[in-house]
N, C-alpha and C positions, 0 to 999 in steps of 0.2 A: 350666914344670914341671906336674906331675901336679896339681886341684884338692884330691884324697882322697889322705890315708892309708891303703894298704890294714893288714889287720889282720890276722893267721895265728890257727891254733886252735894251742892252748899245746901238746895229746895228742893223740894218737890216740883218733878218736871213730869206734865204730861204732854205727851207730842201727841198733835191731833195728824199727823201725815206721817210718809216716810221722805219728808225733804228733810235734809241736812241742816240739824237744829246746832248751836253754842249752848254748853250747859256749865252752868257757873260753878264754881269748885269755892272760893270762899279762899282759894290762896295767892299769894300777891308775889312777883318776882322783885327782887333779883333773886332765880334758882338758889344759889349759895349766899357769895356777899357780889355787892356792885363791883371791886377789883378784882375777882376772880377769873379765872380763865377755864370759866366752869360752865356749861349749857345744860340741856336737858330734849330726851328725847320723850315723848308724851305717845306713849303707845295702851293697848287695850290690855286687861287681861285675860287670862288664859280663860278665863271662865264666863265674860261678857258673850262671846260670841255661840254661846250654846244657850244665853239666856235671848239671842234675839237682836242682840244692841251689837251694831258696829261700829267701831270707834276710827276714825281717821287720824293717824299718825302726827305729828306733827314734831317741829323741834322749837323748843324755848332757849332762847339765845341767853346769854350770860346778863347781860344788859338791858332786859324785859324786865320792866317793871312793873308795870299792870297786871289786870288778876287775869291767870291761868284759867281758862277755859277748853271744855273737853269738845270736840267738833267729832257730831256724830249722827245716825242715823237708824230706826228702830223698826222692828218688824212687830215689834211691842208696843203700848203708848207710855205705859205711866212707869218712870224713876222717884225711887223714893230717896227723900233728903238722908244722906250718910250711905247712900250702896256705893261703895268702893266699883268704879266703872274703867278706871286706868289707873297707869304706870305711871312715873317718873325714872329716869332709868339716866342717871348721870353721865356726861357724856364731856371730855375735855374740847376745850377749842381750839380750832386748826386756823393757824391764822396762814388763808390765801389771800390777801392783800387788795385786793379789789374793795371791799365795801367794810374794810376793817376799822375805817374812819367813822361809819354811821352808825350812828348811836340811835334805839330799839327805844329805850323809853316805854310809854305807854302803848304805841303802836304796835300791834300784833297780824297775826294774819297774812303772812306775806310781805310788810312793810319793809323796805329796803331805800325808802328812797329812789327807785325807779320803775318805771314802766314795766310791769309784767310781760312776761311774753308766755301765750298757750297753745297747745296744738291742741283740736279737738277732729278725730275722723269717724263721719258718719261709716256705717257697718250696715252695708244692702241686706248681709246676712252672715248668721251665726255659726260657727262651726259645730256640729252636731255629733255625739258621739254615741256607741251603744252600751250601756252599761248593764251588767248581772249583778241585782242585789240577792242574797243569800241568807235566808236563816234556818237552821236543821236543813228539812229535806226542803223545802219551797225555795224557789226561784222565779225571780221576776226579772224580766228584760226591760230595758228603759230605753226609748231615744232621746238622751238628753242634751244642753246646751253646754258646752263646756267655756270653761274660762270667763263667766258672765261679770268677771271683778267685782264680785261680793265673797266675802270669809266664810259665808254661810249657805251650804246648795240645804233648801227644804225640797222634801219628798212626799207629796200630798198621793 
């Protein structure tokens, strides 16, 4: 059988941007049961990112309770209520002991109980690379942008 649970969006979601929308799924955690030593990895499937929609990763801790939400971002606007858009993809828990004591609850998103820490580095400039696309006899040379951290390079 399938390793992932796919996940549907609960509504009808149109995104009027491509900023990074939460889309409601309509399911409630604890992943398995509340004493389980059971998490969950929230990934995209194989077939989102050819429809346009990029899905941002995430993990659902054993002890989330709150409803599961898909954190994503679209070159598309409009999701229709029940399109399967991600995974659930069981995943056991590793108990490193630092933050084993905080309990997840409704708080989602990075909640831990402490001060995030991020690094962000502006980029003066892109690494640029030459690409040869190919179909029968045609050939076109590209300079394109490599490594742009999107799943999805469009070729306009």
């Amino acid at each position: 059988g399938s390793l992932g649970r796919d996940v549907p969006a609960s509504i009808d979601v149109t995104l009027t941007s491509t900023q990074v929308q939460r889309i409601l799924t309509g399911i409630h955690g604890p992943v398995y049961h509340e004493n389980s030593a059971v998490g969950a990895l929230l990934i995209d499937r194989s077939s989102t990112g050819v429809a346009g929609l990029v899905v941002l990763p995430g993990v659902i801790d054993a002890d989330y309770t709150g409803e599961i939400m898909i954190t994503c971002f679209t070159l598309t606007q409009i999701i229709k209520a029940g399109t399967q858009i991600a995974q659930l993809v069981l995943l056991p828990k590793m108990n490193l002991g630092k933050n084993a004591s905080v309990a997840r609850g409704t708080q989602g998103f990075g909640f831990s109980g402490s001060t995030p820490v991020t690094l962000v580095q502006q980029m003066k400039t892109r690494p640029i690379v030459i690409v040869q696309l190919a179909t029968g006899s045609e050939i076109k040379t590209l300079s394109m942008m490599m490594d742009n951290g999107a799943d999805v390079t469009i070729i306009n």
